[in-house]
Each structure stands twice: as structure tokens, then as C-alpha cells.
N, C-alpha and C positions, 0 to 999 in steps of 0.2 A: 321895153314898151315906151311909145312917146306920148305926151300929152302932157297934161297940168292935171290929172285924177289923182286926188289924194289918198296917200294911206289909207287901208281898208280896215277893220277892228269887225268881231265879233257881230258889230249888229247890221253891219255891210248884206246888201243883197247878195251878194258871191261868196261870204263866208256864211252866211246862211241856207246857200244853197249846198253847201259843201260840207253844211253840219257842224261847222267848226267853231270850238267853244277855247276860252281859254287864251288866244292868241291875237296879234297882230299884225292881218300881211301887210306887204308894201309891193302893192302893184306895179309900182313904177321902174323897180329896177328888178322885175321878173325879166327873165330871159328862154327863147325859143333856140329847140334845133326841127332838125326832121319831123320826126315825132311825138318830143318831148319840149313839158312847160314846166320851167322852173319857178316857184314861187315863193321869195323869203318872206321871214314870221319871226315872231318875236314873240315866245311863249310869256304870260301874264298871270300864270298861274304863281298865289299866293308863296312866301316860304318863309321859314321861322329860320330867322338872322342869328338867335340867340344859339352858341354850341353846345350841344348834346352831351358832351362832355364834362366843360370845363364850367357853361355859364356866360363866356365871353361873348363881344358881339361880333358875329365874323365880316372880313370884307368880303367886298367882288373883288374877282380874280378873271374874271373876262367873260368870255360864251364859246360854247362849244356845240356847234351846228349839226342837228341830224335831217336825214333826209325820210320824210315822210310820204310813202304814197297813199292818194287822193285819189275819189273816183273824176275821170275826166270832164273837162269842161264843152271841152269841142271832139267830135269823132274824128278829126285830123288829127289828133294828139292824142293818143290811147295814154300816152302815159304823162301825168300829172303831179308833179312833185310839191312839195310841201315843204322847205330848207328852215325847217326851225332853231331856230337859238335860243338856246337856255342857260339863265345866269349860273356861273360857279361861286362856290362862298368858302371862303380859309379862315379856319379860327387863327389869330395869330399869338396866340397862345402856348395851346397844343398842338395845331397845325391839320386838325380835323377838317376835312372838310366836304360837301356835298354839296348836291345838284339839285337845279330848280325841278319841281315836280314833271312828270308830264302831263300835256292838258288830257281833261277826259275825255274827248274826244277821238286819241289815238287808243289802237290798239299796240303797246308796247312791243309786244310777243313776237308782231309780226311786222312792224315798223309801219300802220297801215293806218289810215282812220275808220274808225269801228262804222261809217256808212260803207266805206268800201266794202272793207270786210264782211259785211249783211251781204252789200249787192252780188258780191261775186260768190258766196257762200249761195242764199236762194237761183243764179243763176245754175248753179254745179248739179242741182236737181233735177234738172231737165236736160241738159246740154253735156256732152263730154267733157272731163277736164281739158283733152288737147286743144279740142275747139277754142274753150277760155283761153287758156295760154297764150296761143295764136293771135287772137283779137286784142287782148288787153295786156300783152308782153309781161307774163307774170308766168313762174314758173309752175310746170304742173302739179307739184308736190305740196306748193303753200295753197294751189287751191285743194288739193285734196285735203286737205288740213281745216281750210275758211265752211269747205264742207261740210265735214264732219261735225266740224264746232255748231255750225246754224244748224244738221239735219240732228242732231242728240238733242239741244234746245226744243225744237219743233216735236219730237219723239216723248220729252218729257212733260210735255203738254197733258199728254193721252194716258188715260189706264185702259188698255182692251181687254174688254169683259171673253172669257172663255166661250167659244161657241156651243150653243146648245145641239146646231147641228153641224158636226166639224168633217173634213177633208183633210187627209193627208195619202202626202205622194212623198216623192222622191226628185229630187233634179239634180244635175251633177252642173259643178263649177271648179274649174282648177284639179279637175279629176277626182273629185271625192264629192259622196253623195252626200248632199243637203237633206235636212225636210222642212215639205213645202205643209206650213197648215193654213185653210183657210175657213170661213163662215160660209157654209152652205147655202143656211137662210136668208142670210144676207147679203149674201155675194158680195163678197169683201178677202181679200186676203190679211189672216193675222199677223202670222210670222214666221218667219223662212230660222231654221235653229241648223248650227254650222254642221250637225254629225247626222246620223241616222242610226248609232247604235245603239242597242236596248240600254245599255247601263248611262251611257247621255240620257236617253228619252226620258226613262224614268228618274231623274233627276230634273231635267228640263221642268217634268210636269208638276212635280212634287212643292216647286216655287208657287202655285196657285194655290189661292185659296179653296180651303175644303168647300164650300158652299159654291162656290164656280164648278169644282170638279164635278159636286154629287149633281149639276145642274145639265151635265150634257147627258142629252140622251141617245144621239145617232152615231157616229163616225164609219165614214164610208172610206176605205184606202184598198189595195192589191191584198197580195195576199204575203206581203214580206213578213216573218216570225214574230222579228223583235216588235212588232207593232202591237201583238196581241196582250204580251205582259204588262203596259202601261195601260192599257187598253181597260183592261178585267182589272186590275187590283187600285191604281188611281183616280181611275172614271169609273166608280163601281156601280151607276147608274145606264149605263152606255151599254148600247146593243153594236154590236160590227155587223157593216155589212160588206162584203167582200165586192169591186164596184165590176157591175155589170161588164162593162169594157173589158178589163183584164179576162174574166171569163170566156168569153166568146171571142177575144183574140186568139185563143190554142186551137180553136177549130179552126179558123184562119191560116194555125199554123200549121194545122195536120194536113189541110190540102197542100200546101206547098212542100211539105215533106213528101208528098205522097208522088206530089208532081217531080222534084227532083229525085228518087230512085226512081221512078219510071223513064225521066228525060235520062238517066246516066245508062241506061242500056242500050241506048242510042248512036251513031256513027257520030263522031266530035262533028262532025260538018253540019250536023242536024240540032246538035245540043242547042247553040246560042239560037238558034232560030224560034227553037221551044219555049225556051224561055223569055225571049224579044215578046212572041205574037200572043202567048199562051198566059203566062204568067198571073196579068195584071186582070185578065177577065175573070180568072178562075176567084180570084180575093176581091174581085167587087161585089156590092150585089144584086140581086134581080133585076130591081126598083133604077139602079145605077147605070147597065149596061149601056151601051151603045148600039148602035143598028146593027154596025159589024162583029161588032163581041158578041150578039146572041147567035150570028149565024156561025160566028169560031165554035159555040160553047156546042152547038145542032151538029157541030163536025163530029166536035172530039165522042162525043154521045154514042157514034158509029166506033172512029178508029180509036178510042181507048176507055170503053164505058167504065172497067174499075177507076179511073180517076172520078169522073162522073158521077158516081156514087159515093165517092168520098166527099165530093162537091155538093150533094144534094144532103150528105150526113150534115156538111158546114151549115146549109137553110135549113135542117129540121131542128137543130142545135139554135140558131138565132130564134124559131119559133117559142122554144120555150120562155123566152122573154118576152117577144111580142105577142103570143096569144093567150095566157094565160094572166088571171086576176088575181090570184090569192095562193098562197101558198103549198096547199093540196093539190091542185092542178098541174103548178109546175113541178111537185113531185112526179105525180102520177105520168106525164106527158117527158120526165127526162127516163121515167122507167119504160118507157113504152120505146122509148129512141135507144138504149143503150140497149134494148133485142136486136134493133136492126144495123146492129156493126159487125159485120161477113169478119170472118175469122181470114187469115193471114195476116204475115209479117207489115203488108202494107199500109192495115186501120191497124197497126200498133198503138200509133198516137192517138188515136179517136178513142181505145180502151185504156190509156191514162187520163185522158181526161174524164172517163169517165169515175176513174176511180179518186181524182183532184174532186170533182163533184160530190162521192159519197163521202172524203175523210172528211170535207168543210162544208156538210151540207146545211147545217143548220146558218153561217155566214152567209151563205151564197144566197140559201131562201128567204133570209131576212131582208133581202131589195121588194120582194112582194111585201112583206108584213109594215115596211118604210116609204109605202106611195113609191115605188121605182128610184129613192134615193141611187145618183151615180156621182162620179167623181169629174165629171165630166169640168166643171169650173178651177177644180184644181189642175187639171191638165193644159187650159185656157191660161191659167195661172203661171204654170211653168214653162209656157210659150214666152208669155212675156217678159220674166224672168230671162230666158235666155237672149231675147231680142234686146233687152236693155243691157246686159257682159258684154253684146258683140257691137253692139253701137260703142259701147267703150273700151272696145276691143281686150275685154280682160279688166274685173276687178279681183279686189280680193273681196273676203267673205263680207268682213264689216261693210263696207262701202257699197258692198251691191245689196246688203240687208235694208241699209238705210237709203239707196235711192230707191227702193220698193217699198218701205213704209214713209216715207216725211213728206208725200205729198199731201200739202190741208185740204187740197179741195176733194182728192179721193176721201181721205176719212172725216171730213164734215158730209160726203154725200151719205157714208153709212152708218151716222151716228144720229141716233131715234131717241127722241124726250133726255137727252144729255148721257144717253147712255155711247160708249163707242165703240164700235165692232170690228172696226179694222182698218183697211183701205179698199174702195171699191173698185171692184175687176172693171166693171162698165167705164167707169172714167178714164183707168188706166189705157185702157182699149181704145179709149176715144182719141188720148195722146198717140196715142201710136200710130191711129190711123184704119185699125184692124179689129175685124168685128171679137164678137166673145164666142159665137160658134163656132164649129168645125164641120170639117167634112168629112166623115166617120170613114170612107174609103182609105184617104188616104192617109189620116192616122192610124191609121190599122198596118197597113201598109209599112209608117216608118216603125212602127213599134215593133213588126214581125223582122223586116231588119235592123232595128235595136238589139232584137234579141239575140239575133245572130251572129253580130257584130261580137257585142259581149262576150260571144262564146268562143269567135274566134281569136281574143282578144285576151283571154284565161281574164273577163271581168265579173266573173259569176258569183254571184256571192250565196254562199253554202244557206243565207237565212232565206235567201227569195227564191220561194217554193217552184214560182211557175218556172222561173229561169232556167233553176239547176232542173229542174223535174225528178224531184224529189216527191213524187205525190203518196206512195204508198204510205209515209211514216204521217202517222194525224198527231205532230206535236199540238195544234191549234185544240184542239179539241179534248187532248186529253184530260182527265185533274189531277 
């Protein structure tokens, strides 16, 4: 660098822009490349001359240069060095000897200064590690690290009080299922915990305080086993309600069972066709159709009325939800639908679910006795859980915990009179760019081939009831 600008010291506007405490650059004999700024320093930090030892006074012995990275000065040079010299001292004595301190303003650990260090740590929260790396020529490993560090800080901040009215699901990452809990009430997500086995769970909740626990009264999740034993003996205040959704997805599923042994007696030439034109009308519904899918659904009515009727079981099945107020009603009105299931091999599935309704019926009818409590924010939840893995294309558990909880401005939105709930879905949705609704079609849709998936996949897991269809045995209900 040319000029006559003098050595810069601590109280310089550029070492104050830069945080830096402790040292003394020298401007003048910085040196540039492409895209790197070298900057030397002369660390000033104090040291005790006297040896630890012996007592003696020790000398210098020279300087011994490290290289400090700085957040950058100019966007042409992402990378911004910091060439410190720090005195050596030798008892001549004993021959003990050590090094000048480092200023406080690096972070030693990672050879960084601890502004850096923040910035690139809060940038990791919103942005990919790759992205970072790219930009600011820093490996992606020390930012997953600067992350970690700033998102546990920011995490340590918080105590989240147990929700009063709580959601829990399921999400998978890395091929093994999370659970996802969130605040109902509040529409906030809590906290995503790495396993989903009962003997996790009940340990997971066991770390809560008693007076938290006896305080929740709702939890609305599927109808997976292990959920029920933390459920009943840790929340021993908490009613389950089994969430709407999952219910009324098996009528969903029974038409399409119904529709593929009927399409398999069909010439192969006709099969994909059935399932192209037929499929997606038959799983939508009424309210949803199209011009053309009503007049498909007026065909099939003629050339294959037993689907039809399996089709019209799926909307009398959804009516128990939508017409019905209180809980005697929607008894009375699932007993008046499970007369009208025609016996044959093909409403098989429509008489399991009916019998999934009587082993868990007291769960299922507690969505009337809870104002229509559903799960629906937890599923909104594990939307963007996944969309935030695939923008990073793959974390692991920690990292994608904490870039779903350490954002402040989600959990300052859901935090009421200093109390703190969580992180809230509405904000999170707002980064992302996507609302918190859904379109009940066609989650229905990817759920019915989730499930299918799963099964051809041997990922069935013997707890989750609807999965395996396992409905006969009422382990939920027994005592």
C-alpha cells in the first residue's frame, strides 16, 4: 500500500471497524493478491516478564507471526488476513519460556476474530454452509462449527415452557424418524428430539418439570403406540386426541384399494389409463373437483358403481367430521355409516377402519370434546423442516435442530409477557416464502403414497397402527 498513512493502533477507524482490540496494524506494508488482504499487527497485549518458574526476568527471543482471519474490508477481497506478531520470552535461567497472550479479540480455536466468527456463525442460520464457503473462501466444516457455537448461545437464551396444547408427529431425516413437537396454541414449534421410541420419549419428557407436565392438557398426534405411554403416565393431565387427518386419510386409502383390484382385472393396456384419468378424481373431493372430473366421476357411476360406492363411503366418512358438533353425534352418525358397508372382499378396508374407529374411539372423539383440535401446524411444521435439510442438501440431526430453533425473531414472535413458547411457524413460513396452509387434496394424496411407499420399502414400523393395520388389537386403550 502507498501513501504516507500511519500505523493504525486500536483506536484507528479500521481497527475499530474490525473489532480489534489488543493490537497494532501497520497499513503501510499490507499487501494485496486476487482476492486476498494481508494485514500485519503487532499484538499489545500485556505479559508478565517475571518466570513462572524460576522468578527470573526473562528476555525476547523474537516474534512468531500468526495468521488471523478478519471479516473483510471490501467485497473484492472475501478474504482478509490479520499477520499477527506476538513477542517470545526465555527465562535464561531455566530456559522456560512463553508467548505473548492472544488479544481478546481473536477467537484462538479457530484462528478468527470473534466479529468474524458472530458474523459468519448468524449468517449459517439462514444460508447454507456451502453458500458461506463459496462466498467467503472458508471451509465448510469451521462454518458448521462458528454455527453451532453462535446457534447453542442464542438456544441458551431461552427456557420453552411445555405446551399446554401440544402436537406431535413424526418426520424422518437421514432415514430415521424424528419427533416433531410443537405449541398448538401458539403456533410455534418446540422441539424436534432425534428418536421417536417410547423408551427415548419417556425419558425425553421425564427432563420437564412436574408442574409443566401436569399443565398440558391437549396433545393431538396419529395414532403411533409409543406415543400413548408418555402420553398417560408423564402428562397425566393430557387428554389424546388422535388428529383428524390421519383418520380420514384410510378412507382415502380404501378407495384406492378398492380402485386398484378393480383396475388389476383389467387388459395391462387399459390398466395405466385407469389410473392416469381415474385415480386423482376419485381422492379429491366434491368441493375440489374439476368440470371434467365430475363428469369422469357421472361415467364411472354407470361403468363401475361398486367403486362409486366405496367413493361415496370416503364422503360419508369425511361427514362425520364436518357435520357433527359434539361427540354423541359423531358416535351415532359413524354407527349409522358403518351399516352401510356392502359386505365383499372389496369394502374390506372400509370394515378395518371401521374397527381402527371402535378400538380408539374414545381418542378419535376427543377432536369434538377439544373444539376440532388437528395436527395440522405440525404437518406445516415438518414441511419446513424438510425444505430447510434439502436447501442444505442433508444435515445431520444437531444442525438441522438448531437451524429450526435459533431463529430470535421466530421465538421473540412467540414469546407472551417473558414467557417463551417456541419458534413461530408463521415467521418461519414467511422466510421461506410459503404459506402455513395446505391443500388438504393433495397432502392426502402424498400421505396415501407415503404409505405405500413405506410398505414397499419393508419401512413399516410394527408401533404405527394405521401403517401396519394392525387395527384389531386396542393396545391404546387397554389398562
Amino acid at each position: 500500500m502507498t501513501g504516507t498513512t500511519p500505523p493504525m493502533n486500536a483506536a484507528n477507524p479500521l481497527a475499530g471497524m474490525l473489532s480489534l482490540s489488543d493490537m497494532t496494524l501497520d497499513l503501510q506494508q499490507t499487501k494485496f493478491s486476487q482476492d486476498r488482504m494481508d494485514i500485519p499487527a503487532r499484538a499489545t497485549t500485556p505479559v508478565d516478564k517475571i518466570c513462572p518458574v524460576c522468578g527470573e526476568t526473562m528476555h525476547g527471543l523474537g516474534s512468531r507471526p500468526n495468521i488471523i482471519r478478519t471479516w473483510p474490508i471490501t467485497p473484492n477481497t472475501p478474504i482478509c488476513n490479520i499477520v499477527l506478531s506476538r513477542q517470545r520470552y526465555v527465562c535464561p535461567k531455566c530456559g522456560r519460556s512463553v508467548m505473548q497472550p492472544m488479544p481478546d479479540c481473536v477467537d484462538e480455536y479457530h484462528r478468527l476474530t470473534k466479529v468474524f466468527a458472530g458474523k459468519i456463525g448468524k449468517l449459517a442460520v439462514d444460508r447454507p454452509f456451502k453458500s458461506i464457503q463459496s462466498e467467503y473462501k472458508i471451509s465448510d466444516s469451521t462454518v458448521k462449527r462458528l454455527f453451532q457455537s453462535y446457534a447453542n448461545d442464542i438456544i441458551g437464551k431461552y427456557n420453552f415452557v411445555l405446551p399446554e396444547v401440544m402436537g406431535i408427529d413424526e418426520v424422518m431425516t437421514e432415514k430415521v424418524f424424528r419427533t416433531t413437537i410443537t405449541n398448538l396454541d401458539r403456533r410455534s414449534l418446540f422441539d424436534i428430539l432425534e428418536y421417536r421410541k417410547q423408551d427415548f420419549l419417556e425419558q425425553a419428557f421425564s427432563t420437564y418439570p412436574l408442574d409443566q407436565r401436569e399443565a398440558v392438557k391437549w396433545v393431538c398426534s396419529d395414532m403411533y403406540r409409543p406415543f400413548k405411554k408418555p402420553i398417560g403416565e408423564l402428562l397425566p393431565n393430557a387428554r389424546w386426541v388422535i388428529d383428524r387427518f390421519h383418520v380420514v386419510m384410510k378412507a382415502n386409502a380404501a378407495v384406492d384399494q378398492m380402485r386398484i383390484r378393480l383396475q388389476a382385472k383389467l387388459p395391462n393396456n387399459v390398466q395405466l389409463n385407469v389410473k392416469k384419468r381415474y385415480r386423482f378424481s376419485l381422492l379429491r373431493r366434491p368441493k375440489n373437483l374439476k368440470p371434467h372430473e365430475i363428469i369422469i366421476l357421472q361415467a364411472l357411476r354407470v361403468a363401475c358403481p361398486e367403486l362409486m360406492v366405496g367413493y361415496d363411503l370416503k364422503e360419508e366418512f369425511y361427514a362425520i367430521y364436518e357435520q357433527c358438533f359434539t361427540r354423541d353425534q359423531a358416535k351415532r352418525k359413524f354407527e349409522a355409516w358403518k351399516k352401510t358397508i356392502p359386505a365383499g372382499q372389496n369394502f374390506e378396508d372400509f370394515r378395518r377402519l371401521a374397527r381402527t374407529f371402535e378400538n380408539f374411539e374414545d381418542n378419535i372423539l376427543n377432536f369434538f370434546n377439544s373444539g376440532g383440535l388437528t395436527n395440522a401446524l405440525t404437518e406445516c411444521t415438518n414441511g419446513l423442516i424438510k425444505i430447510t435439510n434439502r436447501i442444505g442438501r442433508g444435515y445431520d440431526f444437531s444442525t438441522l435442530r438448531l437451524k429450526m430453533l435459533c431463529r430470535e425473531q421466530a421465538v421473540r414472535d412467540s414469546t407472551i409477557k417473558n414467557v417463551q413458547y417456541g419458534v413461530n411457524v408463521n415467521t418461519l413460513s414467511q422466510e421461506f416464502g410459503i404459506p402455513t396452509s395446505f391443500d388438504e387434496d393433495s397432502l392426502m394424496l402424498k400421505s396415501v403414497n407415503m404409505s405405500y411407499e413405506k410398505t414397499s420399502q419393508n419401512m413399516v414400523d410394527s408401533d404405527d397402527a394405521f401403517a401396519c393395520q394392525q387395527f384389531e388389537e386396542d393396545e391404546l386403550t387397554s389398562t
